[in-house]
C-alpha positions as MATLAB code, in Angstrom:
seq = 'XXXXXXXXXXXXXXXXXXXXXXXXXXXXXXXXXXXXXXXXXXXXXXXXXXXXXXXXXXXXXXXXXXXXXXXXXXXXXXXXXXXXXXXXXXXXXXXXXXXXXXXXXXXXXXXXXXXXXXXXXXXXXXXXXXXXXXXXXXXXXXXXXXXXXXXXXXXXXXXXXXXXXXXXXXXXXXXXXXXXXXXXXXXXXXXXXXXXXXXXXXXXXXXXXXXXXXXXXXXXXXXXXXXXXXXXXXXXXXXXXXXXXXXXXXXXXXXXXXXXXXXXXXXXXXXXXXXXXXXXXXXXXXXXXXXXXXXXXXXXXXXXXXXXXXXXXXXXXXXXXXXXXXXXXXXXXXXXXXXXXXXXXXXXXXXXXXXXXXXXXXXXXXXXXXXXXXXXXXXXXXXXXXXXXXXXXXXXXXXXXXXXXXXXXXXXXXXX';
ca = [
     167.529   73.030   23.813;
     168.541   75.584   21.697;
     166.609   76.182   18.059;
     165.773   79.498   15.910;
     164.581   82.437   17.438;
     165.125   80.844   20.893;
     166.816   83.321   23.243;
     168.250   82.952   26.599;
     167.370   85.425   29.679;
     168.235   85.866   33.356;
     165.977   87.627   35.758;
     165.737   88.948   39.064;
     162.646   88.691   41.112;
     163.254   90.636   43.802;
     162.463   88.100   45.941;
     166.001   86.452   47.023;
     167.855   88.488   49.784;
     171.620   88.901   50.310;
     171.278   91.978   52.880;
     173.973   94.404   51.513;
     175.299   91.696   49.610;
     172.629   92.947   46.791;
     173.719   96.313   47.249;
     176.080   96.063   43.510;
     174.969   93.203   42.138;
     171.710   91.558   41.380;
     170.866   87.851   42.290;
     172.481   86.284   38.822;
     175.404   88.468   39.957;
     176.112   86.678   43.049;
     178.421   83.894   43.607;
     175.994   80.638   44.349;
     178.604   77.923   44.675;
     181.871   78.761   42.448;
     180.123   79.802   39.501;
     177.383   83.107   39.324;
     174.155   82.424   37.156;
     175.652   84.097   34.484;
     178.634   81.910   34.704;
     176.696   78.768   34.974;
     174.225   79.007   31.935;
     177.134   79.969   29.436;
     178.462   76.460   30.466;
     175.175   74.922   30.435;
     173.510   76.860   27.756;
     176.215   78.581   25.791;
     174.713   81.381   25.921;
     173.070   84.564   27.630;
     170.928   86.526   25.962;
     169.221   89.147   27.984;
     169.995   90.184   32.090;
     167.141   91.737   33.910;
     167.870   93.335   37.150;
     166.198   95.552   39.639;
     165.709   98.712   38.343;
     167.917  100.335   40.855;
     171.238   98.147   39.367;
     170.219   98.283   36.322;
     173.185  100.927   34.866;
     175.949   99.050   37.204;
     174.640   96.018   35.286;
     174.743   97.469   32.013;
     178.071   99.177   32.129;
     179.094   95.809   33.582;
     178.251   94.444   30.182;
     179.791   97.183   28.527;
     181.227   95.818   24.655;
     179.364   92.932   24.946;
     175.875   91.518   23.194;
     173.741   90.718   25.792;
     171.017   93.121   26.644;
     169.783   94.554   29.736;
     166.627   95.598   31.009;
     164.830   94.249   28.298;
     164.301   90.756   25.786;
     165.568   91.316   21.896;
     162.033   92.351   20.011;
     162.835   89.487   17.386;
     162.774   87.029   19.678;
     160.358   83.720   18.956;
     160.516   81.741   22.341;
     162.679   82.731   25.504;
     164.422   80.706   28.271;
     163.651   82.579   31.428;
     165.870   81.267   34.297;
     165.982   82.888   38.169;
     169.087   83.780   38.921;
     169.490   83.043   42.452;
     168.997   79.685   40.951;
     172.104   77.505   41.744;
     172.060   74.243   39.645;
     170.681   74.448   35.652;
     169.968   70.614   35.120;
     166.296   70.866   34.729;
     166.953   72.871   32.005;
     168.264   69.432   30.169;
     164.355   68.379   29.120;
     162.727   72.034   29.398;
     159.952   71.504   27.082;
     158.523   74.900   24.834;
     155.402   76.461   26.512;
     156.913   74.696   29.686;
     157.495   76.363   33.492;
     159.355   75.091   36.658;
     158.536   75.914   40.149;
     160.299   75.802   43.349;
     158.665   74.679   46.412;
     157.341   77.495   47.310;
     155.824   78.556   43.957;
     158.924   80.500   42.542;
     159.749   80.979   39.007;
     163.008   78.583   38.453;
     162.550   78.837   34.772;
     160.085   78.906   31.855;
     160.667   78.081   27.878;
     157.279   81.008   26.736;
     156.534   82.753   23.950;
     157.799   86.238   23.923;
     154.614   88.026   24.393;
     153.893   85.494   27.392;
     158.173   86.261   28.992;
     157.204   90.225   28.586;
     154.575   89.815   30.283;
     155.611   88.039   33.396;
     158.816   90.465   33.541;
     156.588   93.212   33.458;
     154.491   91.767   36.644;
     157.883   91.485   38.541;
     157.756   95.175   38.865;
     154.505   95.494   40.973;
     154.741   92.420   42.616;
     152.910   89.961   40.788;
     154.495   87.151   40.092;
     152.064   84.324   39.104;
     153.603   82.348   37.043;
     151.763   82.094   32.983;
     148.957   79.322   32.618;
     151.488   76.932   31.239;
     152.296   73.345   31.697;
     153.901   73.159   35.590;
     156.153   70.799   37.110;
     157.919   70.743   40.522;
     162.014   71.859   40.323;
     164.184   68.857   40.955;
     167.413   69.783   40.720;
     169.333   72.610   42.752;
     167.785   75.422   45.215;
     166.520   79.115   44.445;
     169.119   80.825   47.219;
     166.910   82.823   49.197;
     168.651   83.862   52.161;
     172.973   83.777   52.975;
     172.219   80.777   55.413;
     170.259   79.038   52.219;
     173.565   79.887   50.202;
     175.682   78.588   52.771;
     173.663   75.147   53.395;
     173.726   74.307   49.439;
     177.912   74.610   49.152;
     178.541   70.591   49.985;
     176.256   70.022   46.833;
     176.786   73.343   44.579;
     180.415   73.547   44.765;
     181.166   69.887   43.332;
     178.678   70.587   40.356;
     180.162   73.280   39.475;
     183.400   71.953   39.554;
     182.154   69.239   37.041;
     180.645   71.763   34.879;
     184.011   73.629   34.849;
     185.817   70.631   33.877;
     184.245   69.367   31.236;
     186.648   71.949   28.982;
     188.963   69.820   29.273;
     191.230   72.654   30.094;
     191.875   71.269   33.684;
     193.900   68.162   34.580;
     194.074   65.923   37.094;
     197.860   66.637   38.365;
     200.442   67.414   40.612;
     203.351   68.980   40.948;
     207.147   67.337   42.578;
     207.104   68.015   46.569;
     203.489   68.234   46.663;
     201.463   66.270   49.307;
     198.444   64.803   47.590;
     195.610   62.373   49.016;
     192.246   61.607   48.150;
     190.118   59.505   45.231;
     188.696   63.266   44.099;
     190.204   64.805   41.401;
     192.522   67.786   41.887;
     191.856   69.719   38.465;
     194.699   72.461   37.646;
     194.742   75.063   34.951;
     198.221   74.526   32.887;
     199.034   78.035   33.976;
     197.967   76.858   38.184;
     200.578   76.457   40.488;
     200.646   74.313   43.728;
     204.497   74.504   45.416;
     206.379   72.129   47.063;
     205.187   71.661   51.174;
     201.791   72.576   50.227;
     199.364   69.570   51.150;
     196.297   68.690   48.641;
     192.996   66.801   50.382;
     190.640   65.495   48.157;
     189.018   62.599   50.547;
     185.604   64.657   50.734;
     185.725   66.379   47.426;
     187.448   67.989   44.344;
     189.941   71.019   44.528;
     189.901   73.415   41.383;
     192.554   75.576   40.617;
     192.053   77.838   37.790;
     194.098   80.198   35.522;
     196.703   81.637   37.263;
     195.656   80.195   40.662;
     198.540   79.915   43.434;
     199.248   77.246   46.619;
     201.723   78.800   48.561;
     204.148   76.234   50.144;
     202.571   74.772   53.738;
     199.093   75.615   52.829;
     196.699   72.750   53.472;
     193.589   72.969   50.786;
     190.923   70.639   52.158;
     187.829   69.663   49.004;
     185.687   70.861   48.018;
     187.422   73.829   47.168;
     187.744   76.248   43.985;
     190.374   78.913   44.050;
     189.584   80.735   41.139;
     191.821   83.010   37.979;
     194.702   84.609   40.190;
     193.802   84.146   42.901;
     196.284   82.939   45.687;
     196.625   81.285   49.037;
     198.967   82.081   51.055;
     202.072   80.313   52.905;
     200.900   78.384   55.521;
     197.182   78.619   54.855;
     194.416   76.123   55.779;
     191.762   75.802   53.504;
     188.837   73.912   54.595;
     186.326   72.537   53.074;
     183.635   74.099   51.441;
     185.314   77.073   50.193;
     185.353   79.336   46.989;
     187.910   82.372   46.730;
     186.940   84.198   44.249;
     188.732   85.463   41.349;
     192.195   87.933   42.190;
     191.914   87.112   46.239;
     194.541   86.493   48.053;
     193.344   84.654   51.349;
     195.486   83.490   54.150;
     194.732   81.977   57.896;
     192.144   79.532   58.654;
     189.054   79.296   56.299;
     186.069   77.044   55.674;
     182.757   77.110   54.599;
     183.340   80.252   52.645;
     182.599   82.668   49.551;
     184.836   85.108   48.105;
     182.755   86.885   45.478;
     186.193   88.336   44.277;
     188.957   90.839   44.410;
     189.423   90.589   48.181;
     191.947   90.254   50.867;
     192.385   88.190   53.801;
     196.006   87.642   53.116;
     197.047   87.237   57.367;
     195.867   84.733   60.207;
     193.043   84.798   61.695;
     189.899   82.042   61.588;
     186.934   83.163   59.105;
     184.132   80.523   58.302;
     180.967   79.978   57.455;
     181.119   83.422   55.932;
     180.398   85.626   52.484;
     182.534   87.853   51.533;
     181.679   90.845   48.710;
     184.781   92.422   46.608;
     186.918   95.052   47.393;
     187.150   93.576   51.166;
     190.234   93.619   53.249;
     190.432   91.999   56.403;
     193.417   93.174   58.773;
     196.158   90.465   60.294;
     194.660   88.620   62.850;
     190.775   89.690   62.200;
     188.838   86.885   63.011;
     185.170   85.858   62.979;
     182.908   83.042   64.944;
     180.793   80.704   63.420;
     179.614   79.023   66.584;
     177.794   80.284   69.335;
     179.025   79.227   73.002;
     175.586   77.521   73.818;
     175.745   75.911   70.350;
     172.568   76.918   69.965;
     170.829   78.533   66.683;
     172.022   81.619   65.434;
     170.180   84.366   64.940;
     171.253   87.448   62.580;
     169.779   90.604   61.009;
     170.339   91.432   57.343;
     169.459   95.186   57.595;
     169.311   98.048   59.747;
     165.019   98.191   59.169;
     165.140   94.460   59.414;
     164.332   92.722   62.358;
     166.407   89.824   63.365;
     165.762   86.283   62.060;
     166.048   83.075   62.873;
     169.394   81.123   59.991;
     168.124   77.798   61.401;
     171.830   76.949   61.324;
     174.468   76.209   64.333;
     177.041   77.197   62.163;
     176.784   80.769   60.559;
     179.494   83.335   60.890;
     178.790   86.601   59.222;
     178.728   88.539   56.012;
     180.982   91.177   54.792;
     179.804   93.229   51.796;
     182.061   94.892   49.403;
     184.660   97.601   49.980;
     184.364   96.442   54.078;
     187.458   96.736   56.034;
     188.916   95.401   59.046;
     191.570   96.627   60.743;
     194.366   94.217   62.735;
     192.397   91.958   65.141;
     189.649   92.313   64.969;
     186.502   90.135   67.021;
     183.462   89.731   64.173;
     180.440   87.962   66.447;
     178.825   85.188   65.339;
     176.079   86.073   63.197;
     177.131   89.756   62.198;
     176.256   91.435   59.122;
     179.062   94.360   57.842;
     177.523   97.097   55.655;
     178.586   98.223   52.351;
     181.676  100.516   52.919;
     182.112   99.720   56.132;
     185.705  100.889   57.978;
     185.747   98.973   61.340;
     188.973   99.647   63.613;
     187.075   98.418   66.919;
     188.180   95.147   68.674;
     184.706   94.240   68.738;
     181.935   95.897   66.530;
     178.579   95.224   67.335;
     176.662   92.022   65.178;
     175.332   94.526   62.655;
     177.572   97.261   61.134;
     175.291   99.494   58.724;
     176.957  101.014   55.736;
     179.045  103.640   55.472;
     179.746  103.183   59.073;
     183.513  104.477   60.049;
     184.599  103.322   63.713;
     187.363  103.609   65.968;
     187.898  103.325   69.614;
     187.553  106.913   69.474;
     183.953  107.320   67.729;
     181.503  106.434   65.618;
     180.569  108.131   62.990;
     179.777  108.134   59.265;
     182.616  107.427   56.457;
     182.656  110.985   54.037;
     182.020  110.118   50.606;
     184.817  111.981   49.232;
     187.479  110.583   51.676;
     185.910  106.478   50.473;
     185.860  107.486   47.070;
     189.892  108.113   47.177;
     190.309  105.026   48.944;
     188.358  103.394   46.811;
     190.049  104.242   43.663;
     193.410  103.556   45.097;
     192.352  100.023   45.965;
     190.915   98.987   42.571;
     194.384  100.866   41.475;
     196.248   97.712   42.832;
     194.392   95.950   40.379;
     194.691   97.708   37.257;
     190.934   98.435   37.474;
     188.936  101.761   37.751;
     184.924  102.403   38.947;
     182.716  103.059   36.322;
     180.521  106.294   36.317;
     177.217  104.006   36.976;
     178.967  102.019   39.648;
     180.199  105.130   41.663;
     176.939  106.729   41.514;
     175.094  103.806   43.046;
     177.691  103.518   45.865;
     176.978  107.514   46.114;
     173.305  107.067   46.034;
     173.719  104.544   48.983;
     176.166  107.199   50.638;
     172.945  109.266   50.959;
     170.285  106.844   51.476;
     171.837  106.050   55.036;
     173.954  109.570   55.418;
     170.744  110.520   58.518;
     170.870  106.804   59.868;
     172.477  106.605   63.078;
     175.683  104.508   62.903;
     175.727  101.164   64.879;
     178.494   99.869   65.812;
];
């Protein structure tokens, strides 16, 4: 795959949507089984070379790269030949036999990747910008392996498939081992792979009939928790005493999640450390969901669920029976409370209502009092005192985007 001059880029083509799951992070970004884009082609690849966001992420991106050597915004001008790869693209094994001068579509005539010239991978970036995204007059053939995520429900349909690949590619290290510790309850023919620094206590139970658990660096199983596979619980995170874990579910890295969960991404950093059912579900960072907050996944007529990804958006069909909601970064919940099936929760949303209305726009502060909108100032201490708890601190580029989305909906009436 890899020879001289070859270089390895990731790019964004505006033409996935996460609602205000995009708001911070660009499609290679987001969490597309256990592993991001990024994550997935240094396993596959060893190497990125280049990101290429939106323009409007591209300084959260950057200082997210901050002391390292990949660029953004732009391919290395000494580049020969570059590996272009969408990433909202969840599986990399067509990128096994990619051939030089070579490009892969999706079904619908997406970009999954390309092996082009330089000239020829400047010039298709630069299209991206006003919409033009014909692919160069290469040699085409058809994607076979893995989905371009286009929508949350598209996300949420590929995690029976995604999560166990990933779990391979993760093991392959060697790092993990298939083990168990004294006390533990284990069935299944899957593996259960544990860091050396994981810990699973006594009383906890371990399925792997349907598929592999993961446990990474520093990952916890709190005694009578029940972890159903597939399931990754990634570096630090924890789950909590008495937890059940069902299948289908990736906590992101430093979560601590409790209660009853399935079908569900963490992106990372986030709290659901009480009862309470969530499923089918994405969760953003920076998210803390109140003791006994709860979601449904399932309407009462069974029927399809509909949902709305924006406040300008109009409301679209998931063509799923199961779909619960999405919850974008720095959200919270307050104790119990009621999220309806198919809801979408802003960006920086506070929500202290027993039942908020299916879509919560950013920003949005409510109580049984009012409705109004969250002050910047008063979520920007907040904000810095939760990151606190995690030894971590917003970067300058990262609090002005979450500022310039303060103001983009500051004269939007609040729903709620």
């Amino acid at each position: 795959m890899r020879s001289s001059g070859t270089i390895v880029a990731l790019f964004d083509d505006g033409q996935s949507r996460f609602g205000p799951l995009g708001d911070l992070r660009a499609s290679f970004e987001q969490r597309l089984g256990v592993l991001t884009c990024i994550e997935r082609t240094k396993l596959v690849l060893g190497r990125v070379d280049a990101l290429l966001p939106p323009e409007y992420l591209a300084a959260v991106v950057t200082e997210r790269q901050a002391g390292g050597q990949v660029l953004v915004g732009r391919l290395p001008a000494g580049a020969q030949e570059v590996i272009l790869i969408n990433g909202a693209l969840d599986c990399l094994e067509d990128a096994a036999d990619l051939s030089s001068g070579e490009t892969i579509l999706s079904s619908n005539g997406r970009v999954a990747m390309g092996r082009w010239p330089l000239s020829m991978a400047q010039s298709f970036i630069d299209r991206l910008a006003t919409n033009d995204r014909h692919p160069p007059k290469t040699p085409i053939r058809a994607m076979a392996h893995g989905q371009i995520i286009a929508e949350p429900w598209g996300l949420l349909e590929r995690l029976a498939q995604s999560i166990p690949a990933d779990i391979t590619l993760l093991s392959r290290s060697g790092e993990m081992t298939d083990r168990v510790a004294v006390g533990v309850q284990r069935f299944g023919n899957h593996p259960l792979l544990m860091d050396p620094t994981a810990r699973v206590f006594p009383g906890a139970i371990i399925d792997t009939t349907e598929g592999p658990v993961l446990l990474a660096h520093g990952a916890t199983v709190s005694p009578g928790a029940v972890v159903c596979g597939p399931v990754a619980v990634l570096e630090n995170s924890s789950v909590m005493v008495r937890a059940h874990i069902k299948a289908r579910t990736v906590i992101g890295p430093e979560c601590k999640v409790g209660g009853e969960v399935g079908s569900t991404v963490f992106q990372g950093c986030s709290n659901k450390a009480h009862e309470g059912h969530l499923a089918d579900a994405l969760v953003g960072e920076w998210v803390n969901l109140g003791a006994g907050t709860c979601n449904s996944n399932l309407m009462n007529t069974y029927g399809e669920v509909t949902t709305r990804l924006d406040a300008s958006g109009s409301i679209e069909r998931t063509n799923r029976v199961f779909y619960g909601c999405i919850i974008a970064d720095h959200a919270k919940c307050a104790i119990l409370v009621a999220i309806n099936t198919g809801s979408t929760i802003g960006t920086g949303a506070m929500i202290a209502v027993a039942r908020p209305a299916t879509f919560v726009d950013r920003f949005a502060w409510l109580t049984s009092e009012r409705a109004q909108f969250y002050r910047f100032d008063r979520f920007e201490t907040a904000l810095a005192a939760v990151m606190a708890r995690r030894g971590k601190v917003p970067g300058e580029a990262y609090t002005a985007r979450l500022r310039a989305l303060h103001e983009a909906h500051a004269n939007r009436g609040i729903r709620g």
